[in-house]
N, C-alpha and C positions, 0 to 999 in steps of 0.2 A: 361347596362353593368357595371358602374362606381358602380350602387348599389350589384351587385352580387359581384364585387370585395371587399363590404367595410368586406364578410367573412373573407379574407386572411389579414385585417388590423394587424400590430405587436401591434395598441392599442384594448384591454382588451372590452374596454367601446367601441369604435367602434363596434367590434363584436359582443357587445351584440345587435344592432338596428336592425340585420341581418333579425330576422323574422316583426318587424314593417315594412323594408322594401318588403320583402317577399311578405306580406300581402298587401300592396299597390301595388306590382307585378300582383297578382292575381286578385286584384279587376279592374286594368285598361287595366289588359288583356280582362277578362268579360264584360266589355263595350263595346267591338271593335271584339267581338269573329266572328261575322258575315261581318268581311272584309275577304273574302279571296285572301292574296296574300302572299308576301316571308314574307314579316314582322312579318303578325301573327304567318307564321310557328315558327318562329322563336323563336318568344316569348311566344308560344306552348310548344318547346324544352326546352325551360330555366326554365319556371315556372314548365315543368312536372319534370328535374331534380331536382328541389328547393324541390318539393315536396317529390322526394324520398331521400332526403338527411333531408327531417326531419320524414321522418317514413311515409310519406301520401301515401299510397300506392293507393289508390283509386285517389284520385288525380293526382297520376304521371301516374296512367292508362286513364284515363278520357284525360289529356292535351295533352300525348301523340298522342291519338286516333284522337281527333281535328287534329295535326297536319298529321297523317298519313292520312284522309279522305281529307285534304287539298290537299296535295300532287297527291293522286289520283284526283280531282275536275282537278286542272291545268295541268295536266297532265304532270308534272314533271316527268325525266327533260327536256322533248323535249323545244329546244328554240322556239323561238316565235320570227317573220320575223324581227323583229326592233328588237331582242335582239344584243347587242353587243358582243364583247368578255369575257368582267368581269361578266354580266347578265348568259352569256350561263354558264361560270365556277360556277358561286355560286348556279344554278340551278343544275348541277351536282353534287357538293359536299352537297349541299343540300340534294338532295334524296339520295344521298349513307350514311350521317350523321342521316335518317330515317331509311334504310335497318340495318344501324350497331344498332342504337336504339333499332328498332323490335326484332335486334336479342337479345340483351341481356336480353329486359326488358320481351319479351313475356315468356322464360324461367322461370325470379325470380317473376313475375305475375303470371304462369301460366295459362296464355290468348293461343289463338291461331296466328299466324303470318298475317302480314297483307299487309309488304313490299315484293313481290319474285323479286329475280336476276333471270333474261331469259337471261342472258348473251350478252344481247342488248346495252346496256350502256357504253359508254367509261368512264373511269376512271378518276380521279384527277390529272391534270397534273403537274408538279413538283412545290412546292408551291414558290419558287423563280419565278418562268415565270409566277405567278398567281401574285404575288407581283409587278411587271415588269409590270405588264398593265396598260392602259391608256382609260379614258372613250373613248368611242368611236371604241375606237379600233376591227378589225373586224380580223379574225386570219383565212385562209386560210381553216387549217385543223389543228386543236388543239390538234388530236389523235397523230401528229407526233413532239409533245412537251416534247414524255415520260410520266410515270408513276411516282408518287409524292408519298413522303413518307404514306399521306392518303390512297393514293393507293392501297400502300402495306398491311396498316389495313384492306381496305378491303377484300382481297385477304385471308389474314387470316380468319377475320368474315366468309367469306366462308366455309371456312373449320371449324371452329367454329359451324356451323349450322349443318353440316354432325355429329358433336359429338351429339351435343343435342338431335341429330335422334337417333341415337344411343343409348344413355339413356334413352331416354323414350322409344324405342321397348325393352330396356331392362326391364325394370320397368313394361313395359305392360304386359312381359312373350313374348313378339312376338319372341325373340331370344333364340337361345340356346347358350350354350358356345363355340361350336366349329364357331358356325354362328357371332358371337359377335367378336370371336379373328381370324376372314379372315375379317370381317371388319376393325378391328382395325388396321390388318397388312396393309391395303390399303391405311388408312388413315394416316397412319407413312410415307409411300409412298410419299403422299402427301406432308406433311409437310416437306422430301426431296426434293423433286420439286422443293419448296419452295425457300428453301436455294438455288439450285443449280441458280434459275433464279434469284435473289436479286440482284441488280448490286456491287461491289467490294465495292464502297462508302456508300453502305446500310448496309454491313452485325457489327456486332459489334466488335470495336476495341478500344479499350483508345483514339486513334488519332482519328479517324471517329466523335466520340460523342465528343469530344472539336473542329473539326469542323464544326459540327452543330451543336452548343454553338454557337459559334463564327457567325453563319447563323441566330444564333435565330428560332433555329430548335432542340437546344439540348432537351426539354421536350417531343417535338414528337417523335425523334429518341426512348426517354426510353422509350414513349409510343408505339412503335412499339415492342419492344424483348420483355415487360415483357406478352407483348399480347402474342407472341409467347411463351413462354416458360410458362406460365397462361393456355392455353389453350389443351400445349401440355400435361401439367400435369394430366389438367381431362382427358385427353383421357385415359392416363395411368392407372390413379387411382383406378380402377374398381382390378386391379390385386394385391392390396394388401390383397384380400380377403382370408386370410387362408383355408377358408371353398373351393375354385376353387383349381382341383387339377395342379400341378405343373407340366409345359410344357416347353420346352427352349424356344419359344414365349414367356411364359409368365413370366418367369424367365428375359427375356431381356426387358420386358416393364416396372417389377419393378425398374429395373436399371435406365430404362429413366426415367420416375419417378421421384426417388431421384434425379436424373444429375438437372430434368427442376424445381424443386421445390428449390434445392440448388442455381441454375443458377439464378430462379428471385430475392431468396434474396441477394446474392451477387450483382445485379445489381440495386436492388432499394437501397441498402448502398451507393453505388458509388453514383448513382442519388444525394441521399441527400446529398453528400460532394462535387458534385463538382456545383458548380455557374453554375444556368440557367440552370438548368437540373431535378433538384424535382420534383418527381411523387406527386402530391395534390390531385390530382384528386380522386373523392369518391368510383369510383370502385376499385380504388386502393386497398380500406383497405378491400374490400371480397376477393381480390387475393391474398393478404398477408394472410387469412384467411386460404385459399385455400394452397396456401407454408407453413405455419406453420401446417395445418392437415399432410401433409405427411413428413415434416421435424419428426413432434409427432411421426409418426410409427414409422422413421429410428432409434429415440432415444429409441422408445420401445424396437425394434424389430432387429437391423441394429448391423452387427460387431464392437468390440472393437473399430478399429480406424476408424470409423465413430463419435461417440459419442460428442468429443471435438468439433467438426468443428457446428455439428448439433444443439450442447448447445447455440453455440456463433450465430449462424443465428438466430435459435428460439428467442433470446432475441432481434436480431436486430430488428425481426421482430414485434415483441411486443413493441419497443420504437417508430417505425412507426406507429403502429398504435397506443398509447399515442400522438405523435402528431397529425395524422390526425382528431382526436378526437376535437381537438382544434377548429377547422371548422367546422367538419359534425358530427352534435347529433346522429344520425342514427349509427355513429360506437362505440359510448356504448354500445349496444348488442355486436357487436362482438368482443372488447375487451376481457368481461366477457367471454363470451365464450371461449378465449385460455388461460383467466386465470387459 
């Protein structure tokens, strides 16, 4: 871990060892590929992110795959009788930090999925009461600890996967338009749900994310909205198609749209200004990719007093990703790309 951190070093010459490191990452994974247990998974997941952050795309499918065929082998994340409390939690977060993996990476690989949610698995419990534990320690019934901010990503990823569905029956021809926007409308549904069940200390406030800052939760909290608001955009996005004709559905999804594309850069600005809360994270800079594609339309396409608001995100969103650039080689393509 100390070596994957030395990317985010403020020294220059630091960050250049990153792939010397990298590469002794890989090769000492490779020696030890045939233990299987949490460890490896683990450092499955790190070296197959490492890999997609310098463009290895075969590699981050490869390490990935290790760690999901892992997974399955132990059968994660059922405990195991001498598991204690901290074993069973990181066994759970464990497999749900595979299911959220599968979901993103199988999409931008397009591979096939390999983690399914049956709806069997209790979720991540509030990551204070995961912190709060003690070896040994044996917890009763851990289900009645609550649901943790991780939680709630995955609860999105869920719905995140129903879109994906969605795109590729649309891509395949499986859908028509009227069949694509009664799905859409379900899934909007959804993502109400959502919000309605979020506990009052989750949903997004100024005061909320400077208390968990303060928690040392403020990175997760942003990495929870911009998930939302990231993902509600693709759902949306399909409807800036001028070629579809115009329906009050779908007149109100380009609106959601613009709201959730404006909404994540608004808040990955905030992120960056306030302490203990910066989105760095490498997918960061596809979903900023992502808010700037449809911020571009409103600026094409979008009424007069839209225009000044959408100038000044677009740029923000472009100085974000000049910096995440700084760490992850991988986001020169998409740089150029919104230049």
């Amino acid at each position: 871990m100390a070596r994957y951190l030395e990317r985010f070093s403020d020294d220059p010459e630091v960050r250049q060892k990153t792939k010397e490191f990298f590469s002794a990452a890989k090769v000492s994974l490779k020696m030890d590929i045939d233990n299987v247990c949490l460890d490896t998974i683990h450092a499955s997941i790190l070296v197959g992110n490492l890999c997609g952050a310098e463009g290895e795309t075969v590699g981050e499918a490869l390490f990935f795959g290790v760690a999901f065929r892992m997974a399955h082998v132990l059968h994660l994340p059922e405990p195991d009788a001498t598991d204690d409390s901290i074993t069973q939690e990181i066994k759970v977060r464990t497999w749900w930090s595979l299911y959220m993996i599968d979901t993103w990476s199988s999409a931008g690989l397009n591979l096939p999925r390999q983690m399914y949610d049956k709806g069997q698995n209790r979720l991540p419990m509030p990551e204070t009461s995961f912190w709060s534990l003690e070896t040994g320690d044996n917890l009763e019934n851990d289900a009645q600890l609550g649901v943790g901010l991780w939680g709630y990503m995955v609860i999105l990823a869920r719905i995140f996967s129903h879109i994906q569905d969605l795109h590729v029956r649309l891509a395949d021809g499986a859908l028509d338009e009227h069949q694509a926007e009664a799905i859409t409308e379900r899934l909007a549904h959804e993502f109400d749900k959502y919000l309605q069940d979020l506990p009052s200390n989750l949903h997004f406030t100024v005061d909320n994310l400077k208390q968990h800052a303060t928690a040392g939760l403020g990175r997760a909290f942003v990495a929870l909205h911009l998930g939302y608001h990231h993902y509600a955009t693709l759902l949306y996005f399909q409807y800036f198609d001028t070629q579809l004709q115009r329906t009050p559905s779908r007149t109100i999804f380009v609106a959601r749209c613009k709201y959730h594309a404006a909404s994540f850069s608004d808040l990955l600005k905030l992120s960056h200004e306030t302490e203990d809360c910066e989105a760095f994270y490498l997918i960061v800079a596809h979903m900023t990719v992502v808010s700037s594609s449809a911020l571009l339309h409103t600026l094409l396409f979008g009424s007069q007093d839209e225009l000044l608001d959408t100038r000044k995100r677009l740029y923000l969103n472009f100085e974000i990703l000049l910096k995440l650039k700084q760490f992850w080689p991988g986001v020169d393509l998409m740089v150029r790309s919104t230049n």
